[in-house]
Biopython code that builds the backbone (N, CA, C, O; Angstrom):
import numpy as np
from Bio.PDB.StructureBuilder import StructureBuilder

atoms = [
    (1, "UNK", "N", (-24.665, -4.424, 10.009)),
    (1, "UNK", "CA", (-23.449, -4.322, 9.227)),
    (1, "UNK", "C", (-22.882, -5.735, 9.010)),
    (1, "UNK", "O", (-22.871, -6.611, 9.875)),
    (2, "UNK", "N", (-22.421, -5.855, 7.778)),
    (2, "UNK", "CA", (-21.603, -7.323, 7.366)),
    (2, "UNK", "C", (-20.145, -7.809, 8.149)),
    (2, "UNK", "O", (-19.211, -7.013, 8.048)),
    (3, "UNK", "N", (-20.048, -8.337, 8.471)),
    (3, "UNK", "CA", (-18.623, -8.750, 9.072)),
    (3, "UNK", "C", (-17.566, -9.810, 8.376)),
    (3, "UNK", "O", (-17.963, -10.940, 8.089)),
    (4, "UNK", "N", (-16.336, -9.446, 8.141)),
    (4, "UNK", "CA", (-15.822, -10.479, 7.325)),
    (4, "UNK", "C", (-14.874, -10.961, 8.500)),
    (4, "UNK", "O", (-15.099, -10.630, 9.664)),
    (5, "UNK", "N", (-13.719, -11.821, 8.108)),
    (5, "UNK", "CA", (-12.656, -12.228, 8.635)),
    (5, "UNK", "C", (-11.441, -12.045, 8.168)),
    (5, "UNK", "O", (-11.385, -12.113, 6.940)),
    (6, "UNK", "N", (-10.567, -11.862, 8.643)),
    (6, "UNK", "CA", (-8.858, -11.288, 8.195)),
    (6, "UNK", "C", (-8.534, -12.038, 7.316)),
    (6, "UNK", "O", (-8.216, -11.617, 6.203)),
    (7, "UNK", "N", (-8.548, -13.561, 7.695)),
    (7, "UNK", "CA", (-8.457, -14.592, 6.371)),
    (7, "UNK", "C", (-8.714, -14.276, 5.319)),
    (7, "UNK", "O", (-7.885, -14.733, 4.531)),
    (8, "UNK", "N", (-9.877, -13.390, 4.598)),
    (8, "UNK", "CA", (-11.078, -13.528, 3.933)),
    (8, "UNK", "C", (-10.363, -12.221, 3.049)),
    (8, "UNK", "O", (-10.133, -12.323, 1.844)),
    (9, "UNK", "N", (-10.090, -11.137, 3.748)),
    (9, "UNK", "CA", (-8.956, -9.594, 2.869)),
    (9, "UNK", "C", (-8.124, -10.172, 1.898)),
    (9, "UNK", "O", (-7.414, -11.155, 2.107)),
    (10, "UNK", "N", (-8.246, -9.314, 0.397)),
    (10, "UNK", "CA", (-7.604, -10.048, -0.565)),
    (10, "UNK", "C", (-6.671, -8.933, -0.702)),
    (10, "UNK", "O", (-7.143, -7.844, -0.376)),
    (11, "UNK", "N", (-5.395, -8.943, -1.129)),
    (11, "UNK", "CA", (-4.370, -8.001, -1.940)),
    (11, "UNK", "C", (-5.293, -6.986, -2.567)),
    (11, "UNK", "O", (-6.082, -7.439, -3.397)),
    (12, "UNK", "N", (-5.325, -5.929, -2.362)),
    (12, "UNK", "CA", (-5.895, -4.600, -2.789)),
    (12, "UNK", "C", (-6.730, -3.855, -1.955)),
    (12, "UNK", "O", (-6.886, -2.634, -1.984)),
    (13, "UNK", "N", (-7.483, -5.005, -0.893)),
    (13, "UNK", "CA", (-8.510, -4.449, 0.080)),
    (13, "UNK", "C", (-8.208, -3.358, 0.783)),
    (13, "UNK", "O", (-7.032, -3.276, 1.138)),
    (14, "UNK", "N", (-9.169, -2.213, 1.185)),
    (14, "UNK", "CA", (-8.558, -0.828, 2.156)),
    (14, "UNK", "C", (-9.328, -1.124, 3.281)),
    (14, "UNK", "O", (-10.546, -1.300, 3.322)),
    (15, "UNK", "N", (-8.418, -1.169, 4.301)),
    (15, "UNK", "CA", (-8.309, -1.364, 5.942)),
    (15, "UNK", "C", (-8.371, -0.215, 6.340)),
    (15, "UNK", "O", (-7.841, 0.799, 5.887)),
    (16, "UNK", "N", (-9.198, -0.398, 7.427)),
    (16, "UNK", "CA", (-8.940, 0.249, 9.246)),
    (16, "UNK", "C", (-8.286, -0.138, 10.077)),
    (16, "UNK", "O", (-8.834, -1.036, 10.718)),
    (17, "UNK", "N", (-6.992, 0.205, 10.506)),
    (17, "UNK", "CA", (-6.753, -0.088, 11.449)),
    (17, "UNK", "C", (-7.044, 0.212, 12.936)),
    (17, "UNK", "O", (-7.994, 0.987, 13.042)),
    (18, "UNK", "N", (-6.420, -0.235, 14.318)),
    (18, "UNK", "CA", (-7.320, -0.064, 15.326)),
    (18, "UNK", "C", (-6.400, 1.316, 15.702)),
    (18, "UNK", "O", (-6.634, 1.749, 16.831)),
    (19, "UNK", "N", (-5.666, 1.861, 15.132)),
    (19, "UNK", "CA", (-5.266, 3.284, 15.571)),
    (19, "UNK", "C", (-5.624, 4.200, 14.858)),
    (19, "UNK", "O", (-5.002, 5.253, 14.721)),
    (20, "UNK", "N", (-6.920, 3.842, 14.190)),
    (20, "UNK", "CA", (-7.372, 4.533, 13.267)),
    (20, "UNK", "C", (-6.554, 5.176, 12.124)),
    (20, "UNK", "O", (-6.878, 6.267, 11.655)),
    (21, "UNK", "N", (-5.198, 4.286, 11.570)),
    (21, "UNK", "CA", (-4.743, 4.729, 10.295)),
    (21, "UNK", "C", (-5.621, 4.050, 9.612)),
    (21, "UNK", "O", (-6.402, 3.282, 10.175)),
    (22, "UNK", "N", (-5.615, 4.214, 8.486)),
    (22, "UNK", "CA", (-6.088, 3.346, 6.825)),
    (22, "UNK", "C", (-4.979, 2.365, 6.376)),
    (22, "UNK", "O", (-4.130, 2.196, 7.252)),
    (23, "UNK", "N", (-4.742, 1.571, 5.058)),
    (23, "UNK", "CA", (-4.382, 0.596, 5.108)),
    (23, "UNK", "C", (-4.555, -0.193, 3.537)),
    (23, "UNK", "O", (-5.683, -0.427, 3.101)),
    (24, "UNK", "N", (-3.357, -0.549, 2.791)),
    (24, "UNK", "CA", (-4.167, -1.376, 1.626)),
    (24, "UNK", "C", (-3.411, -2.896, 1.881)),
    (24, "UNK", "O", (-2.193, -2.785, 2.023)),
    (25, "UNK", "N", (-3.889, -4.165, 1.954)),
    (25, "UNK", "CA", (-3.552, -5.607, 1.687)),
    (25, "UNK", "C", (-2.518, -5.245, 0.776)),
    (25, "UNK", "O", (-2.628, -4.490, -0.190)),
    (26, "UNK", "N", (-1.427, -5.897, 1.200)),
    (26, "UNK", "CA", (-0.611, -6.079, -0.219)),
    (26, "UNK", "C", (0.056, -7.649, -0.129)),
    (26, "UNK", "O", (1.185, -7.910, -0.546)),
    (27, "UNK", "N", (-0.835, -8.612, 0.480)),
    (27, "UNK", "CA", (-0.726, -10.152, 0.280)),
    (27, "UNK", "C", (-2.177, -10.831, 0.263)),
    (27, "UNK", "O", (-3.308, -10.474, 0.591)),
    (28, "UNK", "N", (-1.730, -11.717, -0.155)),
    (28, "UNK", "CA", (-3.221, -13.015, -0.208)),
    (28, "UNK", "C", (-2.849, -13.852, 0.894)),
    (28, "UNK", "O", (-3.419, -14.938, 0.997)),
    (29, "UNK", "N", (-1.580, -13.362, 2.126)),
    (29, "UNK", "CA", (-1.407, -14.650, 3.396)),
    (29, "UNK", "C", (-3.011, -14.847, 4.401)),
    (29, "UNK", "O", (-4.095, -14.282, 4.252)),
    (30, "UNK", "N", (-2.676, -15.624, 5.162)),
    (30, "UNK", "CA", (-3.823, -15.704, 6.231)),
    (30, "UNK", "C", (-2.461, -15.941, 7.443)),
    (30, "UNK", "O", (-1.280, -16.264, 7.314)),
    (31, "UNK", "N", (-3.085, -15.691, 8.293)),
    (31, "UNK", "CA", (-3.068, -15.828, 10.265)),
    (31, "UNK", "C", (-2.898, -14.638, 10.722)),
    (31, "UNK", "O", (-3.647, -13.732, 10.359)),
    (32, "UNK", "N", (-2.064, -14.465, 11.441)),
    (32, "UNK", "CA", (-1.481, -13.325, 12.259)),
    (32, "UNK", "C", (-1.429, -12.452, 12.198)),
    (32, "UNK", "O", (-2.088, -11.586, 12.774)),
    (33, "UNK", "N", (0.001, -12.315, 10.917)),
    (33, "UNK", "CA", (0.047, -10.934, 10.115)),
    (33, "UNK", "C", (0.132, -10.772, 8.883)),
    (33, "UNK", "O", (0.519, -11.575, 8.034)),
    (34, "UNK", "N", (-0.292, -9.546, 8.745)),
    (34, "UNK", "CA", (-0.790, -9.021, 7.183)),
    (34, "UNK", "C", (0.886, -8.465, 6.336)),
    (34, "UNK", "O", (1.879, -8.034, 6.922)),
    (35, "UNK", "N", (0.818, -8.544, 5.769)),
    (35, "UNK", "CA", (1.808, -7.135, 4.724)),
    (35, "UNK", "C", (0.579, -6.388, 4.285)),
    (35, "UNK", "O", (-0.470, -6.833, 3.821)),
    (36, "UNK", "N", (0.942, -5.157, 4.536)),
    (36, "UNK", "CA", (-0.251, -3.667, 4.287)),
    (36, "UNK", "C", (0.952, -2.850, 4.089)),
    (36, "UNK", "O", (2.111, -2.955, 4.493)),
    (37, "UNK", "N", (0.132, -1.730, 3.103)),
    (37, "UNK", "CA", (0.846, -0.447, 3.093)),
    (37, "UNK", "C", (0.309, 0.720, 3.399)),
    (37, "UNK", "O", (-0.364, 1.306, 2.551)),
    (38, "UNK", "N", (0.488, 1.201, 4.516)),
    (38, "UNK", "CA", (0.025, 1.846, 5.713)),
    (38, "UNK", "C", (-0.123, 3.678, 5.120)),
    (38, "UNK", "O", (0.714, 4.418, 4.602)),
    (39, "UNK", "N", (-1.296, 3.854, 5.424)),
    (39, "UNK", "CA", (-1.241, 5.833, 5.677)),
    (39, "UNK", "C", (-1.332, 6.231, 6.740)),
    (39, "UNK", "O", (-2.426, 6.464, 7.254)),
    (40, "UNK", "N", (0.449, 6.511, 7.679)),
    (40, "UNK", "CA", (0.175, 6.865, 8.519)),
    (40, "UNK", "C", (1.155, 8.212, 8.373)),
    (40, "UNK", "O", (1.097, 8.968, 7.403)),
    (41, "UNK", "N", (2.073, 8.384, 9.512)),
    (41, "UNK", "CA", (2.517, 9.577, 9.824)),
    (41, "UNK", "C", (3.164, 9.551, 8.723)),
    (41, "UNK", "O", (3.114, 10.690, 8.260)),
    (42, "UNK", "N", (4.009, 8.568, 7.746)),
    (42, "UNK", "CA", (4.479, 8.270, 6.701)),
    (42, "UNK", "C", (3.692, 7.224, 6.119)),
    (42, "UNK", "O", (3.388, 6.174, 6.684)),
    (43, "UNK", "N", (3.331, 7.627, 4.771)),
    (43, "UNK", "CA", (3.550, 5.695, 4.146)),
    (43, "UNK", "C", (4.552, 4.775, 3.579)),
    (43, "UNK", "O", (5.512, 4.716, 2.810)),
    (44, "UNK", "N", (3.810, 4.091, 4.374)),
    (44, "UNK", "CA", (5.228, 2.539, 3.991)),
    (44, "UNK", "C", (4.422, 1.236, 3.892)),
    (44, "UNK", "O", (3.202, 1.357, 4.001)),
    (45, "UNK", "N", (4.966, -0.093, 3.687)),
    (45, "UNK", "CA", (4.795, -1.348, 3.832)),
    (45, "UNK", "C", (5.287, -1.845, 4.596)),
    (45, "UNK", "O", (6.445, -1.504, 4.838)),
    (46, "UNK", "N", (4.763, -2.738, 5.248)),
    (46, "UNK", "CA", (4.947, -3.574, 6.780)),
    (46, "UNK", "C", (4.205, -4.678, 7.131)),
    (46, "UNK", "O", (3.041, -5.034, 6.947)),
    (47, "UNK", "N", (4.873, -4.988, 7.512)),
    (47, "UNK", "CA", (3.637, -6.101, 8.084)),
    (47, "UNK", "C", (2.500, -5.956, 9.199)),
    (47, "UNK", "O", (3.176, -5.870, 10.224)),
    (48, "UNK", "N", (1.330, -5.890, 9.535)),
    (48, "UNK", "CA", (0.717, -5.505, 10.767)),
    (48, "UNK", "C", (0.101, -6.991, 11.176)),
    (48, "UNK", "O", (-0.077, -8.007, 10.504)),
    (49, "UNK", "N", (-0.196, -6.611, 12.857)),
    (49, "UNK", "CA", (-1.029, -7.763, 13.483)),
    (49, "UNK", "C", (-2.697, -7.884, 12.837)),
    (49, "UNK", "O", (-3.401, -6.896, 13.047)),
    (50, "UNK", "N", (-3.364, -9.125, 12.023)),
    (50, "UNK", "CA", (-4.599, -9.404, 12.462)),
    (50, "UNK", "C", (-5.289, -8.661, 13.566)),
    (50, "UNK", "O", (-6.196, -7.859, 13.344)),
    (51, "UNK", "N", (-4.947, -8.878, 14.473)),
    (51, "UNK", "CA", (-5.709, -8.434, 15.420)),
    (51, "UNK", "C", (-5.846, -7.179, 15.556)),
    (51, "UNK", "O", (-6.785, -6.916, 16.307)),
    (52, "UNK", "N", (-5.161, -6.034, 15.037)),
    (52, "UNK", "CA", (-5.348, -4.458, 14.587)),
    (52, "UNK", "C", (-6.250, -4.341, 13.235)),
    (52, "UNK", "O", (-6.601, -3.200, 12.934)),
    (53, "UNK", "N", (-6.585, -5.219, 12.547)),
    (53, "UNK", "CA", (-7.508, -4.845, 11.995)),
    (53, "UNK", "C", (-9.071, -5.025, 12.287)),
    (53, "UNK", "O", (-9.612, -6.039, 12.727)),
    (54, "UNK", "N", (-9.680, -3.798, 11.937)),
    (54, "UNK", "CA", (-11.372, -3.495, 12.822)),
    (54, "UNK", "C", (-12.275, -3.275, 11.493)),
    (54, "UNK", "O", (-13.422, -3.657, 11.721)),
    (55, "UNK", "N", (-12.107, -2.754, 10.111)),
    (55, "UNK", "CA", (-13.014, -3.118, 9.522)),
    (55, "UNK", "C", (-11.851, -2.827, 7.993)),
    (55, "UNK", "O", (-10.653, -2.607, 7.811)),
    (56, "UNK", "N", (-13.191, -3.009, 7.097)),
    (56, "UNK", "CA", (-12.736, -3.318, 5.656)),
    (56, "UNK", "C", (-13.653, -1.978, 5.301)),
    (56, "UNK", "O", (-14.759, -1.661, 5.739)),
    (57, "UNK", "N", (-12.423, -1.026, 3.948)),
    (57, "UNK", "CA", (-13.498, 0.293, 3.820)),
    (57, "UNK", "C", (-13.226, 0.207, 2.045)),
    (57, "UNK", "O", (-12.253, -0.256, 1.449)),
    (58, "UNK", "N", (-14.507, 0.852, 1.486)),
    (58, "UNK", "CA", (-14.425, 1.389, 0.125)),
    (58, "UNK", "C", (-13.174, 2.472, -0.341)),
    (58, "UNK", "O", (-13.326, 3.227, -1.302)),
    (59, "UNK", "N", (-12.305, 2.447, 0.226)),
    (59, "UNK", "CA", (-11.250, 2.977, -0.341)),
    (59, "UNK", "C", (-10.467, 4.170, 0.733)),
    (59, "UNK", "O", (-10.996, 4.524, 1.786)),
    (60, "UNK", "N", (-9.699, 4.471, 0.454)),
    (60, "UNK", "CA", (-9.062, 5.542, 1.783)),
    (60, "UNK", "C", (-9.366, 6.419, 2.270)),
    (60, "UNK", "O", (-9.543, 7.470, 1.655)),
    (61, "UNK", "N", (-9.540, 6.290, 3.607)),
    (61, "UNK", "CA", (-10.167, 7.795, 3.868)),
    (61, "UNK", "C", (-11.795, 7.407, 3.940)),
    (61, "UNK", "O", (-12.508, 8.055, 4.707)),
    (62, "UNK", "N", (-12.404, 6.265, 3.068)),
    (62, "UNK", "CA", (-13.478, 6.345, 2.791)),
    (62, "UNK", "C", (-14.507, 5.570, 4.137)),
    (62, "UNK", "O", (-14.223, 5.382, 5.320)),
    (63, "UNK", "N", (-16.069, 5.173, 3.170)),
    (63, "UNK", "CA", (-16.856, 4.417, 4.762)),
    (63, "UNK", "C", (-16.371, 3.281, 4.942)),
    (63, "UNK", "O", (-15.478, 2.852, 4.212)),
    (64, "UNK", "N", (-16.992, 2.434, 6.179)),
    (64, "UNK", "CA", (-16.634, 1.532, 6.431)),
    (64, "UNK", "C", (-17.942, 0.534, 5.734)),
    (64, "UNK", "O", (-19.139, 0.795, 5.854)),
    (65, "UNK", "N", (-17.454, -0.468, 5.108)),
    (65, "UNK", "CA", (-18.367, -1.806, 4.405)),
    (65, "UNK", "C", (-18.228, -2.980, 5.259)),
    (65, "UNK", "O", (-19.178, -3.752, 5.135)),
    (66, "UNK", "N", (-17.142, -3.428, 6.266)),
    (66, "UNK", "CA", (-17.911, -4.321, 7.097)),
    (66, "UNK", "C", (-17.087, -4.314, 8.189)),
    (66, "UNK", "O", (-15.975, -3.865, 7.915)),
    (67, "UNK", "N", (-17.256, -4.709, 9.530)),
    (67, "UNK", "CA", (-16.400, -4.824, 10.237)),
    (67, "UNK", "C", (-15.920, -6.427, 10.520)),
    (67, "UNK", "O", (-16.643, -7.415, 10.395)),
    (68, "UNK", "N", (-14.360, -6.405, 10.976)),
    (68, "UNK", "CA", (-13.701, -7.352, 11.080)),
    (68, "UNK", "C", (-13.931, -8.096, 12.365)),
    (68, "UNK", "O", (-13.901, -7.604, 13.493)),
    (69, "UNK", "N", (-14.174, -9.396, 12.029)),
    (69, "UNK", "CA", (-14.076, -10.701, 13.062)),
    (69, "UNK", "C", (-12.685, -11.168, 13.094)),
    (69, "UNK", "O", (-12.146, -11.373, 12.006)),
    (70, "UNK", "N", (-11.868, -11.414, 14.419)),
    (70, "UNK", "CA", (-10.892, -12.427, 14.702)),
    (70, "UNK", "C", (-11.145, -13.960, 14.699)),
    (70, "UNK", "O", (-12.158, -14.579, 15.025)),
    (71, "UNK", "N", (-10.092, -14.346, 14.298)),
    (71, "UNK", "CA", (-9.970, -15.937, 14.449)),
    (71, "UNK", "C", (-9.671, -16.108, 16.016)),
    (71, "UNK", "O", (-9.143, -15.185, 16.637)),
    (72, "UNK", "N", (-10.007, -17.262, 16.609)),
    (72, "UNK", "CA", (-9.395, -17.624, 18.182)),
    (72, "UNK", "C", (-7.803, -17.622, 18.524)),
    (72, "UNK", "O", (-7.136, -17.501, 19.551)),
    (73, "UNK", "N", (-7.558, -17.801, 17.249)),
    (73, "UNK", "CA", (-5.903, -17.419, 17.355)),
    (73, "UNK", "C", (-5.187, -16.171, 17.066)),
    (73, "UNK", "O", (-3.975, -16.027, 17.223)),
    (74, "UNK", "N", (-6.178, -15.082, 16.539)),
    (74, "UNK", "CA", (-5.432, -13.661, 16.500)),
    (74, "UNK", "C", (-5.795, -13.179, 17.710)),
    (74, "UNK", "O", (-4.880, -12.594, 18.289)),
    (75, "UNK", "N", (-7.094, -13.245, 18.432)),
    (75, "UNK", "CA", (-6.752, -13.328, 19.730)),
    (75, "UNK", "C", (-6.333, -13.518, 21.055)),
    (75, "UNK", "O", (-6.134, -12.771, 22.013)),
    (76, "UNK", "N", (-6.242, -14.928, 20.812)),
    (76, "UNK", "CA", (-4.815, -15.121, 21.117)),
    (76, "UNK", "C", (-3.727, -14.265, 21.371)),
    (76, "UNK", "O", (-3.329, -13.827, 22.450)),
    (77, "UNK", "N", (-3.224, -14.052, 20.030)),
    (77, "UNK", "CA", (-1.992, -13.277, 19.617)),
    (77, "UNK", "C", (-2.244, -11.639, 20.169)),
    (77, "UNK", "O", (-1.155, -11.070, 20.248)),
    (78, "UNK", "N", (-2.845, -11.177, 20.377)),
    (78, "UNK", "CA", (-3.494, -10.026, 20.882)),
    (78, "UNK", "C", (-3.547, -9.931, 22.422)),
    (78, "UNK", "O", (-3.536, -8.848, 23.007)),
    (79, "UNK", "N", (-3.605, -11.135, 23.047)),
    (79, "UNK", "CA", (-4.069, -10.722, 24.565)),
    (79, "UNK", "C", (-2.210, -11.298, 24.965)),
    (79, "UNK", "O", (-1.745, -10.885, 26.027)),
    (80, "UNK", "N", (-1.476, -12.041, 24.230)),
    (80, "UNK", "CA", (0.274, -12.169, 24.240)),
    (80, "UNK", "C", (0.938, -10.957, 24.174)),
    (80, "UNK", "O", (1.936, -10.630, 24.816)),
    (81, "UNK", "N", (0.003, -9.981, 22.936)),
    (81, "UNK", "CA", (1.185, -9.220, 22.691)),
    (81, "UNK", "C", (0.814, -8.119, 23.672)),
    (81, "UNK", "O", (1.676, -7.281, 23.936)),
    (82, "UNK", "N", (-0.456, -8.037, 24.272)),
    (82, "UNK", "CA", (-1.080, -7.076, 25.139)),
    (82, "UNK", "C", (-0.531, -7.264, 26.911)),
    (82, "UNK", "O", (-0.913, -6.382, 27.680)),
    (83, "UNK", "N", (0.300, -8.351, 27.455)),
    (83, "UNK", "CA", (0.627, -8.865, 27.896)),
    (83, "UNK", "C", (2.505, -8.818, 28.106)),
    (83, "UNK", "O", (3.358, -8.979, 28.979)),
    (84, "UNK", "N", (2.412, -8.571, 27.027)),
    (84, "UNK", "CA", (4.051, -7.962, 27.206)),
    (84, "UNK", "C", (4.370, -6.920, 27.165)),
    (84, "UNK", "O", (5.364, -6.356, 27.623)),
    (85, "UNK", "N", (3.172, -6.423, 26.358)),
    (85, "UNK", "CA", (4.014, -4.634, 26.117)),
    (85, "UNK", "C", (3.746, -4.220, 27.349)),
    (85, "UNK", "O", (4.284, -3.181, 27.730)),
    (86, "UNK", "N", (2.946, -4.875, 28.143)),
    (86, "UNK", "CA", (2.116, -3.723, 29.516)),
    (86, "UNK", "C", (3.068, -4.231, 30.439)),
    (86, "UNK", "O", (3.227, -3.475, 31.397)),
    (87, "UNK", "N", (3.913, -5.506, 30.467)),
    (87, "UNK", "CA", (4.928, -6.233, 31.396)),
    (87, "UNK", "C", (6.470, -5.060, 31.257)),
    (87, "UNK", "O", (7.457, -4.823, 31.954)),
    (88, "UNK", "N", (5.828, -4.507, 29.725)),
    (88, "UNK", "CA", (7.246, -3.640, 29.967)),
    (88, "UNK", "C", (7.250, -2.381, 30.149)),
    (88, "UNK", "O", (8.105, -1.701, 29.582)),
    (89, "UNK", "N", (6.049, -1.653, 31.193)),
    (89, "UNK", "CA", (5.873, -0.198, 31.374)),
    (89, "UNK", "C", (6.384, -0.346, 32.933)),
    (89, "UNK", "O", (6.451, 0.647, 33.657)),
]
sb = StructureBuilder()
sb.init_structure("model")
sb.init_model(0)
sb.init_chain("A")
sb.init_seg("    ")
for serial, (resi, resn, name, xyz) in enumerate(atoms, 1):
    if name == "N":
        sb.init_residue(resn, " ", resi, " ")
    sb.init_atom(name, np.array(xyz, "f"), 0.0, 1.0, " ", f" {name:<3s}", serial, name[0])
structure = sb.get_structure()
């Protein structure tokens, strides 16, 4: 399977996220976080972490076309934010 990078997702792309919602780009930014507009319990727009995204799909709902590589710094940002939320159970 092909692997891209978060950097690399253009405005329109459909995401996986790692809670298994779906997902469309709705910026051309790079690092951290995305603006996506989310299918989840509701849809909305938000911003999500890089590091929740796991692959890039042909459209909603649909297969997966490649899975996602982190930068050293969304992981980073991932083992911080994994690190606090668990500091606060």
């Amino acid at each position: 399977m092909i692997t891209v990078t978060t950097n690399s997702l253009k405005k329109g792309t459909f995401i996986r996220l790692r809670n298994g919602w779906d997902a469309e780009i709705f910026d051309n930014m790079k690092g951290n976080t995305r603006l996506a507009k989310v299918y989840g319990f509701e849809t909305e727009i938000g911003s999500v972490y890089s590091h929740d995204i796991v692959a890039q799909l042909n459209g909603i709902g649909g297969q997966v076309i490649a899975r996602v590589e982190h930068t050293a710094a969304q992981l980073k940002c991932q083992q911080f934010a994994n690190d606090l939320y668990s500091s606060l159970r």
